[in-house]
PyMOL Python script that loads the backbone (N, CA, C, O; Angstrom):
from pymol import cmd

cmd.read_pdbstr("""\
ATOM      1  N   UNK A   1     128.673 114.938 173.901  1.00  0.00           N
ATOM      2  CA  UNK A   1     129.935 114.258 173.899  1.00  0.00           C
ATOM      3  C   UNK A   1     131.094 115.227 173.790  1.00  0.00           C
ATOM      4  O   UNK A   1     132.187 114.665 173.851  1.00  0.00           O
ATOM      5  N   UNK A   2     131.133 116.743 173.623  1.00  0.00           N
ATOM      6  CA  UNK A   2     132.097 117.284 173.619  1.00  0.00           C
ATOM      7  C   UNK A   2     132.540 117.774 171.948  1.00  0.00           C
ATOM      8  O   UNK A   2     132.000 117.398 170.908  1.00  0.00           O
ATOM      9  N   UNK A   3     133.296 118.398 172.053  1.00  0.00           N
ATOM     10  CA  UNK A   3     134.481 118.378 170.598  1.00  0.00           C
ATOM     11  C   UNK A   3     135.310 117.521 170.431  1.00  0.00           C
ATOM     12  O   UNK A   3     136.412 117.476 170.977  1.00  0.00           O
ATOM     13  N   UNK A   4     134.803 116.652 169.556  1.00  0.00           N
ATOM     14  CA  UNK A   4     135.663 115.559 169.374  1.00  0.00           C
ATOM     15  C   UNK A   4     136.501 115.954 168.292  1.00  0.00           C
ATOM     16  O   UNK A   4     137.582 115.367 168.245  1.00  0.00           O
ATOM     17  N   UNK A   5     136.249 116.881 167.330  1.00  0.00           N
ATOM     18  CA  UNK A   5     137.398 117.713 166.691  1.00  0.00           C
ATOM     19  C   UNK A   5     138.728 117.675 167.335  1.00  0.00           C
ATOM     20  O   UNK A   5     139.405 116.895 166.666  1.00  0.00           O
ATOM     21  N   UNK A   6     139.350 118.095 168.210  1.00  0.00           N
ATOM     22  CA  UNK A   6     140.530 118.436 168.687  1.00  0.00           C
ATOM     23  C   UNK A   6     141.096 117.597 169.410  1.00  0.00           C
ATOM     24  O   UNK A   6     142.319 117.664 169.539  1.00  0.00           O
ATOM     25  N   UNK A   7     140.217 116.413 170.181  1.00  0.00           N
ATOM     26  CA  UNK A   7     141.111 115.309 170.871  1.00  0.00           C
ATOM     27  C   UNK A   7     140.402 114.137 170.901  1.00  0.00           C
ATOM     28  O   UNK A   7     139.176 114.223 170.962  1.00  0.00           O
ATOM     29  N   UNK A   8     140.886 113.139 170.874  1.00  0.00           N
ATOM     30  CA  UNK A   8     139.564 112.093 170.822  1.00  0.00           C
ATOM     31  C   UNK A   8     140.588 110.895 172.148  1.00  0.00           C
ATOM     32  O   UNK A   8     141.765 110.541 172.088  1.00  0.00           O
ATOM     33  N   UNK A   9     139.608 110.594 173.121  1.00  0.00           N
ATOM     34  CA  UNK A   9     139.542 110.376 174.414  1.00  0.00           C
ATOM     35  C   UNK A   9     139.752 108.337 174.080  1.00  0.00           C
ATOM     36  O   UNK A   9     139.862 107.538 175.009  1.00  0.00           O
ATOM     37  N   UNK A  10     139.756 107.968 172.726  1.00  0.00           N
ATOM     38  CA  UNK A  10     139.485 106.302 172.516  1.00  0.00           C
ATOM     39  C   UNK A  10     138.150 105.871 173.327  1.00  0.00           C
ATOM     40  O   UNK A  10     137.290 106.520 173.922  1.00  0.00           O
ATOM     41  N   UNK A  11     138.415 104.083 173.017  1.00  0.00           N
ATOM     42  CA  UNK A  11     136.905 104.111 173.570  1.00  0.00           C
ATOM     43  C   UNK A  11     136.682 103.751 174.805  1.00  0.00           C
ATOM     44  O   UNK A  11     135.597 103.485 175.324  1.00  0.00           O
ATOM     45  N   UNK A  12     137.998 103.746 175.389  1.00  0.00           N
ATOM     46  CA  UNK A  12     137.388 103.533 177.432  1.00  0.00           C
ATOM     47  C   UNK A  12     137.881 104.607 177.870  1.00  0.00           C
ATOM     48  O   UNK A  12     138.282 104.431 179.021  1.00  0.00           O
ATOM     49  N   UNK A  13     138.091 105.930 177.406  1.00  0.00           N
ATOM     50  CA  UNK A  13     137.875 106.859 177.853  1.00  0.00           C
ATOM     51  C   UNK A  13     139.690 107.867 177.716  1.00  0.00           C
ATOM     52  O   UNK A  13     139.876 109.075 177.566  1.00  0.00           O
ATOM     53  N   UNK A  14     140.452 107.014 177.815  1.00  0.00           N
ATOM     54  CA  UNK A  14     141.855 107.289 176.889  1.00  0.00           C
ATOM     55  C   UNK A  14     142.556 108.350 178.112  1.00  0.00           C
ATOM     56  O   UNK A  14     142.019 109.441 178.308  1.00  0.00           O
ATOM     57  N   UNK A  15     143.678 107.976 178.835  1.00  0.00           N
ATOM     58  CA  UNK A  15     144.189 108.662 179.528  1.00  0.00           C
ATOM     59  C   UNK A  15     145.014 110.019 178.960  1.00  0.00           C
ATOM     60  O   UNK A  15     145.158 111.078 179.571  1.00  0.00           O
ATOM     61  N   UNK A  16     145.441 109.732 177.812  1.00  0.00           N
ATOM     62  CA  UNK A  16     146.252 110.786 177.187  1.00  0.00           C
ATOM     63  C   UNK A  16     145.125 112.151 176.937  1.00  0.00           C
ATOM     64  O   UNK A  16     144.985 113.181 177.597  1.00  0.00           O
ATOM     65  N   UNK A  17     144.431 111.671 175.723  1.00  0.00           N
ATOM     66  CA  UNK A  17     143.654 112.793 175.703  1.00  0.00           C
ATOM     67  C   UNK A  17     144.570 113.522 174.534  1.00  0.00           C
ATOM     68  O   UNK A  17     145.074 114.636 174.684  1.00  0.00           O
ATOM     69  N   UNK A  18     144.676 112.877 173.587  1.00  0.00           N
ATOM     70  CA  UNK A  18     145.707 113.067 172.105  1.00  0.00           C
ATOM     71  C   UNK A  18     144.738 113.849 171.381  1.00  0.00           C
ATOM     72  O   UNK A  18     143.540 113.571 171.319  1.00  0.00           O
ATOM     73  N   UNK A  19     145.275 114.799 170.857  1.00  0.00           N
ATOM     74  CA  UNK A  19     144.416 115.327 169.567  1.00  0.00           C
ATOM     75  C   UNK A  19     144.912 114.806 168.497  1.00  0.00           C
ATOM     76  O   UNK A  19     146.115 114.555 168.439  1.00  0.00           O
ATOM     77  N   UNK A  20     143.797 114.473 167.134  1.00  0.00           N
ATOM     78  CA  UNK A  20     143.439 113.641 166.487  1.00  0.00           C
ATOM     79  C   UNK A  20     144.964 113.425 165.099  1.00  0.00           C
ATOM     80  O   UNK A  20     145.170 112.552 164.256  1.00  0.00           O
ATOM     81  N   UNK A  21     145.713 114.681 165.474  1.00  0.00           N
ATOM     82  CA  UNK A  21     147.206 114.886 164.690  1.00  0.00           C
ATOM     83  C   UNK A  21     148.074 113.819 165.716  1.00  0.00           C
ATOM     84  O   UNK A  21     148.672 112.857 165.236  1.00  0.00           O
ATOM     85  N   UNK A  22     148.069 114.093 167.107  1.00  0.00           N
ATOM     86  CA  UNK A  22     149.051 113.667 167.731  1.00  0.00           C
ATOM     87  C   UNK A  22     148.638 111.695 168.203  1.00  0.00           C
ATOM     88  O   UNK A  22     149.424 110.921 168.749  1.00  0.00           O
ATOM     89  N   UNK A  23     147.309 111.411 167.789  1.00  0.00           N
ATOM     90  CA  UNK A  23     146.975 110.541 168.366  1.00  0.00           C
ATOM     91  C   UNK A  23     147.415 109.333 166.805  1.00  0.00           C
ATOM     92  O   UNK A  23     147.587 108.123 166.954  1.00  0.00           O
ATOM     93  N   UNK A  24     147.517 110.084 165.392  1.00  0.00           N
ATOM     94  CA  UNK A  24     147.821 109.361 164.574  1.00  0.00           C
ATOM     95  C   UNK A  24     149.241 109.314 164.297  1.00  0.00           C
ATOM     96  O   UNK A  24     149.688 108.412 163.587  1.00  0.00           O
ATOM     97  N   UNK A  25     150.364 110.649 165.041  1.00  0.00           N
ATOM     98  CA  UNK A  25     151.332 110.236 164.717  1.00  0.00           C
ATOM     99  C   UNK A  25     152.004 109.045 166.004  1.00  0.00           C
ATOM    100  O   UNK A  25     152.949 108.272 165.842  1.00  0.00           O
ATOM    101  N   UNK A  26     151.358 109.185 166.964  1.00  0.00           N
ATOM    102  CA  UNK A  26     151.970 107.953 167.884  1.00  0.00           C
ATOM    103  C   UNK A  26     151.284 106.744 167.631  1.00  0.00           C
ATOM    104  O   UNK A  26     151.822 106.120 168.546  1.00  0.00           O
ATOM    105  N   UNK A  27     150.399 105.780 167.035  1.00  0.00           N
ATOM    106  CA  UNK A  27     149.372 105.109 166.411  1.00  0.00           C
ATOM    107  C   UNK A  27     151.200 104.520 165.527  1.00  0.00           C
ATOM    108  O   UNK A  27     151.879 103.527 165.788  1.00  0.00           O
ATOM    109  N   UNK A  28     151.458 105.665 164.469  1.00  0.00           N
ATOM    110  CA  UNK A  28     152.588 105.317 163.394  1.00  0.00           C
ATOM    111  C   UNK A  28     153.792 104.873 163.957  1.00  0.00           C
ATOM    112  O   UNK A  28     154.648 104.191 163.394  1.00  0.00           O
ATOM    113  N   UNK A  29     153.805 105.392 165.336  1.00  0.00           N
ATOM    114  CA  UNK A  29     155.830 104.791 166.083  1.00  0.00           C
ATOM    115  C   UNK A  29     155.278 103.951 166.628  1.00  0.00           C
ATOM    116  O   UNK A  29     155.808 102.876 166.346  1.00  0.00           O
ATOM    117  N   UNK A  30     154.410 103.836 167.329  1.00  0.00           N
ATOM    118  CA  UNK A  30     153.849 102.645 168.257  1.00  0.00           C
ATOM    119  C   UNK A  30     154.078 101.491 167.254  1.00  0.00           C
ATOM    120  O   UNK A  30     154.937 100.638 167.476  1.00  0.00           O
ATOM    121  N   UNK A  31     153.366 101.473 166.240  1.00  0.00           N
ATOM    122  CA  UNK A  31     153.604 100.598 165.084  1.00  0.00           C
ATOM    123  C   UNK A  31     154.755  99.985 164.908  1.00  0.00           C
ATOM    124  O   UNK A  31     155.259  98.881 165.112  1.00  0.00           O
ATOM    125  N   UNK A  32     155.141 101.435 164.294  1.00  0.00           N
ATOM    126  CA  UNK A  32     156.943 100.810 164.045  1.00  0.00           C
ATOM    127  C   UNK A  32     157.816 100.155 164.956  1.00  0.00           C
ATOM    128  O   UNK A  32     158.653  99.330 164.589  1.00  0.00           O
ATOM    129  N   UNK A  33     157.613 100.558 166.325  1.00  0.00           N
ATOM    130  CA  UNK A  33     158.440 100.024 167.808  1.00  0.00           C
ATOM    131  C   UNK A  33     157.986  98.929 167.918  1.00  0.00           C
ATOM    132  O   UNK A  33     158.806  98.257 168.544  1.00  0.00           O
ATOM    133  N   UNK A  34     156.659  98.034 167.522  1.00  0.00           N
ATOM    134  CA  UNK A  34     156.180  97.069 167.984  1.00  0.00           C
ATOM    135  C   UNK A  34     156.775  95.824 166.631  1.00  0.00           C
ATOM    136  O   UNK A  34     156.798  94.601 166.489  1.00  0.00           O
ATOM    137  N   UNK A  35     157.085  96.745 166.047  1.00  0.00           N
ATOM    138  CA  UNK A  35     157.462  95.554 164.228  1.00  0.00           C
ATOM    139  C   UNK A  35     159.267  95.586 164.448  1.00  0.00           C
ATOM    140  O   UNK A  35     160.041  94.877 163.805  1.00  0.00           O
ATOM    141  N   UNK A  36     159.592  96.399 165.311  1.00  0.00           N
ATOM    142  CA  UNK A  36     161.155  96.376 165.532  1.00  0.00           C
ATOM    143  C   UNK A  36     161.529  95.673 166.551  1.00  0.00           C
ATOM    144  O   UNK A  36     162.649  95.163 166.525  1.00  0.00           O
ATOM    145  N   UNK A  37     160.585  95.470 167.789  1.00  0.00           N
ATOM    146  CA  UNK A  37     160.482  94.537 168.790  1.00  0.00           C
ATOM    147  C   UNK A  37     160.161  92.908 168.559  1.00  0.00           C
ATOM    148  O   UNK A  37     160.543  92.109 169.413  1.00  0.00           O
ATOM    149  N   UNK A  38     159.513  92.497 167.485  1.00  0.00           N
ATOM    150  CA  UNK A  38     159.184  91.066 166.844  1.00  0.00           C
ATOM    151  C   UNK A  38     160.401  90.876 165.880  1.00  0.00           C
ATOM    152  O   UNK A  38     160.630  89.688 165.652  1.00  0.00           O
ATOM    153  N   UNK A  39     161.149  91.671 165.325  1.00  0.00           N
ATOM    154  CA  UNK A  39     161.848  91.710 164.980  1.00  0.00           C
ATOM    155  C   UNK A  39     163.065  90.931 165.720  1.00  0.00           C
ATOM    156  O   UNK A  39     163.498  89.793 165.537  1.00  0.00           O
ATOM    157  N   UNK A  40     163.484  92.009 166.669  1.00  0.00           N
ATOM    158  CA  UNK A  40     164.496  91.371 167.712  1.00  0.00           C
ATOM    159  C   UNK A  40     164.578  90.083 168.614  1.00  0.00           C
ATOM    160  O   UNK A  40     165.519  89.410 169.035  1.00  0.00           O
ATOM    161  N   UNK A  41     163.126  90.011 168.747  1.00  0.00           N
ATOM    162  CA  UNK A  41     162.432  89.002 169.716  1.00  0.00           C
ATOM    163  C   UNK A  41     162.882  87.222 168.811  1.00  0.00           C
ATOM    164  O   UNK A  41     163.214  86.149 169.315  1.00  0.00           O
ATOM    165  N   UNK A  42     162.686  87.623 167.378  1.00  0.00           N
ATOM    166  CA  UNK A  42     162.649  86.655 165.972  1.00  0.00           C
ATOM    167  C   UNK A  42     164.419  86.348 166.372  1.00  0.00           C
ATOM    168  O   UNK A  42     164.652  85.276 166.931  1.00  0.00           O
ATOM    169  N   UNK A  43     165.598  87.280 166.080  1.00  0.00           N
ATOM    170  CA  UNK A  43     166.742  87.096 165.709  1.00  0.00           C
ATOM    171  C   UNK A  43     167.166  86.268 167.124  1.00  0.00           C
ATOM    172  O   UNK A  43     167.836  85.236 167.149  1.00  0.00           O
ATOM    173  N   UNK A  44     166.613  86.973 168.282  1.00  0.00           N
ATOM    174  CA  UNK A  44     167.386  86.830 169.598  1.00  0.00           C
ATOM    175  C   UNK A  44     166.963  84.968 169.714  1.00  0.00           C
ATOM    176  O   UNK A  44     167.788  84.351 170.388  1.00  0.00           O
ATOM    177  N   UNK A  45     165.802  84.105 169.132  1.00  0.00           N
ATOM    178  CA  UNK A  45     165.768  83.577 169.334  1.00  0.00           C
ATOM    179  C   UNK A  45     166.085  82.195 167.986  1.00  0.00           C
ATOM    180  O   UNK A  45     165.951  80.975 168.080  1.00  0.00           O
ATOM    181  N   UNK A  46     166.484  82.960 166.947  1.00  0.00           N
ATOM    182  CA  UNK A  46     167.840  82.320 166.363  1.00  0.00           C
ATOM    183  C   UNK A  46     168.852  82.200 166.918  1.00  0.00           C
ATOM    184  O   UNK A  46     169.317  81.060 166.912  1.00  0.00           O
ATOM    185  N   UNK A  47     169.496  83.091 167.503  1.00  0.00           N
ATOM    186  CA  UNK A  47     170.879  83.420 168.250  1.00  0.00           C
ATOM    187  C   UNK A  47     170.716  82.114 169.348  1.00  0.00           C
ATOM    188  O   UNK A  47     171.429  81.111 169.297  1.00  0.00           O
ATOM    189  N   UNK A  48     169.876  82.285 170.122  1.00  0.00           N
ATOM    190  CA  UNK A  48     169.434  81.225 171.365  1.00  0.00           C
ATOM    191  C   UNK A  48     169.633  79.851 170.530  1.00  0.00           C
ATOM    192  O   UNK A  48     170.468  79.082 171.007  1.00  0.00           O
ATOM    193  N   UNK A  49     169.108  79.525 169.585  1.00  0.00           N
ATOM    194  CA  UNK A  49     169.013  77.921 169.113  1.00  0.00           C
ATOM    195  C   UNK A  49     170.121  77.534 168.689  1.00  0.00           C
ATOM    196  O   UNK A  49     170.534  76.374 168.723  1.00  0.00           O
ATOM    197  N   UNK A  50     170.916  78.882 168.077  1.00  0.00           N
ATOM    198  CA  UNK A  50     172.461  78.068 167.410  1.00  0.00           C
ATOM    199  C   UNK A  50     173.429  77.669 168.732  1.00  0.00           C
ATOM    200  O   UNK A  50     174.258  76.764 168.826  1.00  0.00           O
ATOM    201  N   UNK A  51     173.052  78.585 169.623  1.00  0.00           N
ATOM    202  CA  UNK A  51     174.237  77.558 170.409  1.00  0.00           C
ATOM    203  C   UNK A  51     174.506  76.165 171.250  1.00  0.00           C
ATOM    204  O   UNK A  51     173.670  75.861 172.101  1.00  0.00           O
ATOM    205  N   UNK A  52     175.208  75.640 171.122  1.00  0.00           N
ATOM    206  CA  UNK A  52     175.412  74.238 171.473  1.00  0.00           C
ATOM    207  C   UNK A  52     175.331  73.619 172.137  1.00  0.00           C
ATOM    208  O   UNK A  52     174.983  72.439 172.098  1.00  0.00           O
ATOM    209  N   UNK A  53     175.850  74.710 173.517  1.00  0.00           N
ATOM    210  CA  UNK A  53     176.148  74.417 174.639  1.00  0.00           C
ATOM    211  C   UNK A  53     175.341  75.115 175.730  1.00  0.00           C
ATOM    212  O   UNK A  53     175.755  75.953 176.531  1.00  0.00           O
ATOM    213  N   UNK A  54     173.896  74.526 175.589  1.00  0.00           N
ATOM    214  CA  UNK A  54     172.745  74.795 176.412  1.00  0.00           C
ATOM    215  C   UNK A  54     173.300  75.540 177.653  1.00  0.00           C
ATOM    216  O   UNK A  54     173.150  76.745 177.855  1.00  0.00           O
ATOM    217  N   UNK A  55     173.942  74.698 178.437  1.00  0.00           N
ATOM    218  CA  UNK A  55     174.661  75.709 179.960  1.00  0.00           C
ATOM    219  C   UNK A  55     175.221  76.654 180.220  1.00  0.00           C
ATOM    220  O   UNK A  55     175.613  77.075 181.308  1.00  0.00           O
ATOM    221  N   UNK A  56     175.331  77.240 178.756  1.00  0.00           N
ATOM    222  CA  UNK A  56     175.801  78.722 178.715  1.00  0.00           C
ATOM    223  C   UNK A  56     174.597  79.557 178.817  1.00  0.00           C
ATOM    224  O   UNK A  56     174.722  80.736 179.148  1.00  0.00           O
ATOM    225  N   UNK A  57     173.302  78.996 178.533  1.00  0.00           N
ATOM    226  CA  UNK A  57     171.816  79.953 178.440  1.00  0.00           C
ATOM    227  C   UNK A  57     171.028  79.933 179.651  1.00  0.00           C
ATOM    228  O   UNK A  57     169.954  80.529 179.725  1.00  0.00           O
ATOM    229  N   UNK A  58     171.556  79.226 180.664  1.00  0.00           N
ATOM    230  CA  UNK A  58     170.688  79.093 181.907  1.00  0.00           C
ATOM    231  C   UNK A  58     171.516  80.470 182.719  1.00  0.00           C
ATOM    232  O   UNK A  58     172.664  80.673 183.112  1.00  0.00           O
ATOM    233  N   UNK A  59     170.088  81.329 182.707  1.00  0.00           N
ATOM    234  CA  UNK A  59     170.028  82.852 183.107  1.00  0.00           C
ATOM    235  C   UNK A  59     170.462  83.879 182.545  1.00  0.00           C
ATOM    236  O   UNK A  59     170.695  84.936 183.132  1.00  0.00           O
ATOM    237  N   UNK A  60     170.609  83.684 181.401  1.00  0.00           N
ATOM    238  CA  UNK A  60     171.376  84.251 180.369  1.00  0.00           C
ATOM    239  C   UNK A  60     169.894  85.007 179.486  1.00  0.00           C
ATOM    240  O   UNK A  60     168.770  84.514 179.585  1.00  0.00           O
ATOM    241  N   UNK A  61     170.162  86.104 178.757  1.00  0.00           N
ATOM    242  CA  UNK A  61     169.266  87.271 177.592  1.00  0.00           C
ATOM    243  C   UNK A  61     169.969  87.638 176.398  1.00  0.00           C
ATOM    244  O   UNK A  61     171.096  88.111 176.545  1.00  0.00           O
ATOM    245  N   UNK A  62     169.605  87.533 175.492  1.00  0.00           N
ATOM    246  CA  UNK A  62     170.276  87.769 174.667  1.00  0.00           C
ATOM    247  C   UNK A  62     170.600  89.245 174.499  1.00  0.00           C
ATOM    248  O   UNK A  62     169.614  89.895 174.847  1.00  0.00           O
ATOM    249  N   UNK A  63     171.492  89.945 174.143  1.00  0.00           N
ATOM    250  CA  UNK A  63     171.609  91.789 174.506  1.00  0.00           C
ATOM    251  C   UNK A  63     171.801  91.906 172.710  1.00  0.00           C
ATOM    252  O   UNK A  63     172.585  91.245 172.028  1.00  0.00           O
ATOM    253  N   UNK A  64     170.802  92.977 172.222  1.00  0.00           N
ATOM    254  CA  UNK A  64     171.216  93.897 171.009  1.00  0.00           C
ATOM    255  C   UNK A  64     171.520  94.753 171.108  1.00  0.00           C
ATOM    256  O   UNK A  64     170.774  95.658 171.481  1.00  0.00           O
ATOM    257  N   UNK A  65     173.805  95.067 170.595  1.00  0.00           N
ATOM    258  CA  UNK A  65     174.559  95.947 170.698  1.00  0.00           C
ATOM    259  C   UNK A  65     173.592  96.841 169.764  1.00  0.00           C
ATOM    260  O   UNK A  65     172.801  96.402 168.929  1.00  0.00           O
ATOM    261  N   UNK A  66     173.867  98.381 170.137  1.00  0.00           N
ATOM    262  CA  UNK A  66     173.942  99.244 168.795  1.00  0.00           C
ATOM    263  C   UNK A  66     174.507  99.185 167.835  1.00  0.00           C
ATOM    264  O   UNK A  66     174.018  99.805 166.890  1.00  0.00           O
ATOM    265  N   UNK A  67     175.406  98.654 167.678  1.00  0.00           N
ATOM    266  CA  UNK A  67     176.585  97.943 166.434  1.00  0.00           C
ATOM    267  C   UNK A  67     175.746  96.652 165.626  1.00  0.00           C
ATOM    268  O   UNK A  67     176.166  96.376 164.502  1.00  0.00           O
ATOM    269  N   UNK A  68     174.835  96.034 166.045  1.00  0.00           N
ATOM    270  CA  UNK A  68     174.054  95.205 165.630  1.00  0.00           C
ATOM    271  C   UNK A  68     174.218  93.893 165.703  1.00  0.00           C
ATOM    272  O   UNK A  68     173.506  93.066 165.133  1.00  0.00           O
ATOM    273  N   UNK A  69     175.513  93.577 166.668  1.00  0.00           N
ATOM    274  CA  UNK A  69     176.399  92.326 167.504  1.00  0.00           C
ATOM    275  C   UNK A  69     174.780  92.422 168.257  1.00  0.00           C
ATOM    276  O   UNK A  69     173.980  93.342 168.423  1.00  0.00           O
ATOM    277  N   UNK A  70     174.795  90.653 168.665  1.00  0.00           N
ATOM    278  CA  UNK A  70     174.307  90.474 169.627  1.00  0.00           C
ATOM    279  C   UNK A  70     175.452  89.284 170.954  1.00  0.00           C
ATOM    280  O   UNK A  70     176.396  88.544 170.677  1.00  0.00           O
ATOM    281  N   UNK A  71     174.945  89.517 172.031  1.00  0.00           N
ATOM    282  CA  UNK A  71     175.681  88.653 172.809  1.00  0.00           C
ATOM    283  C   UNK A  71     174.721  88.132 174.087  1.00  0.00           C
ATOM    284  O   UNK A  71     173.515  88.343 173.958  1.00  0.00           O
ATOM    285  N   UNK A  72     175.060  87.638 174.996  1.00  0.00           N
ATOM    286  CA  UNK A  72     174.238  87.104 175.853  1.00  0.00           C
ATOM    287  C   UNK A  72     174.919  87.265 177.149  1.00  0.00           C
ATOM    288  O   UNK A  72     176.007  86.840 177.538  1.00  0.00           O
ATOM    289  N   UNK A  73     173.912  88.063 177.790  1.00  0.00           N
ATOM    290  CA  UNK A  73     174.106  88.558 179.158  1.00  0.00           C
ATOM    291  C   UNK A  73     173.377  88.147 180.273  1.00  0.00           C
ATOM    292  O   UNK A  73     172.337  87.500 180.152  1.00  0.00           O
ATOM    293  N   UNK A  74     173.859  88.484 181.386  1.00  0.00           N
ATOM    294  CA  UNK A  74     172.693  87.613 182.533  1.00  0.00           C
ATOM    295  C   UNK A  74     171.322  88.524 182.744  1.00  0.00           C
ATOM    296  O   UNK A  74     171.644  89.621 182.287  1.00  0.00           O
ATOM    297  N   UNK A  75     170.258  88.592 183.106  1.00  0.00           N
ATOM    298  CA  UNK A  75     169.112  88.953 182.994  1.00  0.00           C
ATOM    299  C   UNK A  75     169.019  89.991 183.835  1.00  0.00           C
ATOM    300  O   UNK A  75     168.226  90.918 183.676  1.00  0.00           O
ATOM    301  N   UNK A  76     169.894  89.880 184.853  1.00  0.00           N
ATOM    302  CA  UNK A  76     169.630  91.139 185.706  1.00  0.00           C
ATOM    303  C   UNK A  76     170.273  92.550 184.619  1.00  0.00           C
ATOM    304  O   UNK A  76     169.876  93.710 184.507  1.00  0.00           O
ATOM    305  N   UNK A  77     171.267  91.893 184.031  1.00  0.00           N
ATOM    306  CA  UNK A  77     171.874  93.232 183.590  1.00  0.00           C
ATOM    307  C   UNK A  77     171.471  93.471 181.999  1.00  0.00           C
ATOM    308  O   UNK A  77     171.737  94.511 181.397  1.00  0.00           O
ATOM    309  N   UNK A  78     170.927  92.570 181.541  1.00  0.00           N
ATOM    310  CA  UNK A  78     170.230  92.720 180.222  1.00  0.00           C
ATOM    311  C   UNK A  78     168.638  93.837 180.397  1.00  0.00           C
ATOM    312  O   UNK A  78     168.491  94.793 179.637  1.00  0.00           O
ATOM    313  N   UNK A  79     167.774  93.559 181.298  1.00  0.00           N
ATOM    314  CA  UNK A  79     166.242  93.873 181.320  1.00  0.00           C
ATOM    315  C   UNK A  79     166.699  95.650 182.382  1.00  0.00           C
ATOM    316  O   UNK A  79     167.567  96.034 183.166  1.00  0.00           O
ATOM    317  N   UNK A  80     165.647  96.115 181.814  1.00  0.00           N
ATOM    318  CA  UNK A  80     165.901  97.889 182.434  1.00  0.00           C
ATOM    319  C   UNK A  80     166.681  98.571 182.030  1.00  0.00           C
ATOM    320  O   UNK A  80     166.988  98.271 180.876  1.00  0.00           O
ATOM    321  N   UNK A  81     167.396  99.718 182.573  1.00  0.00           N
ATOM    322  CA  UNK A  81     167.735 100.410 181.740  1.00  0.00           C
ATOM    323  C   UNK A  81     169.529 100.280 182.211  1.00  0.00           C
ATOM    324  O   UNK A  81     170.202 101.244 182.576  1.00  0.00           O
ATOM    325  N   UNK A  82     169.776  99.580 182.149  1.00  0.00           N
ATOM    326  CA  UNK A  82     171.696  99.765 182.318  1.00  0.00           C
ATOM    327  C   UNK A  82     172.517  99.768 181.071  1.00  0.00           C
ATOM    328  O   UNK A  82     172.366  99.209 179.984  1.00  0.00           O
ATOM    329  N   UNK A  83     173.400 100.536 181.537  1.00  0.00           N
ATOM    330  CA  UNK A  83     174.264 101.130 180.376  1.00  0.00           C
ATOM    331  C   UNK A  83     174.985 100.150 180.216  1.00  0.00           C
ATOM    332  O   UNK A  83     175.284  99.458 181.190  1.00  0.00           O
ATOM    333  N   UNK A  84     175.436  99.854 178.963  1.00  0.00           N
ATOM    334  CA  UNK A  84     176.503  98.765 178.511  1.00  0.00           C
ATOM    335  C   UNK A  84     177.399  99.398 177.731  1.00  0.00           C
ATOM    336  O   UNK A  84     178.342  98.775 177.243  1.00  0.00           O
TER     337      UNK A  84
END
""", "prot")
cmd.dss("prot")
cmd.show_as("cartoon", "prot")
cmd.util.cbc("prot")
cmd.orient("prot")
């Protein structure tokens, strides 16, 4: 099976090919990015229920400023990577 000391391949065979330091510190952000994403996913869809006036949400995303404002944008310009 190799040296599994220095990189460990996971169990369908693991495209990265992480050694066993680098494979636990991305394991730890992966984590964290995925608990900051349920996070947002949770608020954005408070934000969605308080408003009133349903016809403002048809095609509409909710956007999280860096300032920690959220607002609601149309989907093309909310999803990927555009600068706001």
């Amino acid at each position: 099976m190799g040296n599994t000391s220095t990189t460990y391949k996971g169990p369908n065979g693991g495209s990265q090919k992480l050694s066993i330091a680098a494979r636990k510190k991305k394991q730890a952000l992966d984590k964290k990015n995925a608990m900051l994403r349920t996070s947002q996913k949770a608020t954005a869809q408070v934000f969605r229920r308080n408003i009133k006036n349903v016809d403002m949400l048809a095609g509409k995303d909710v956007h999280h400023s860096k300032d920690g404002s959220m607002s609601l944008q149309s989907i093309k310009n909310n999803r990927g990577h555009h600068v706001t």
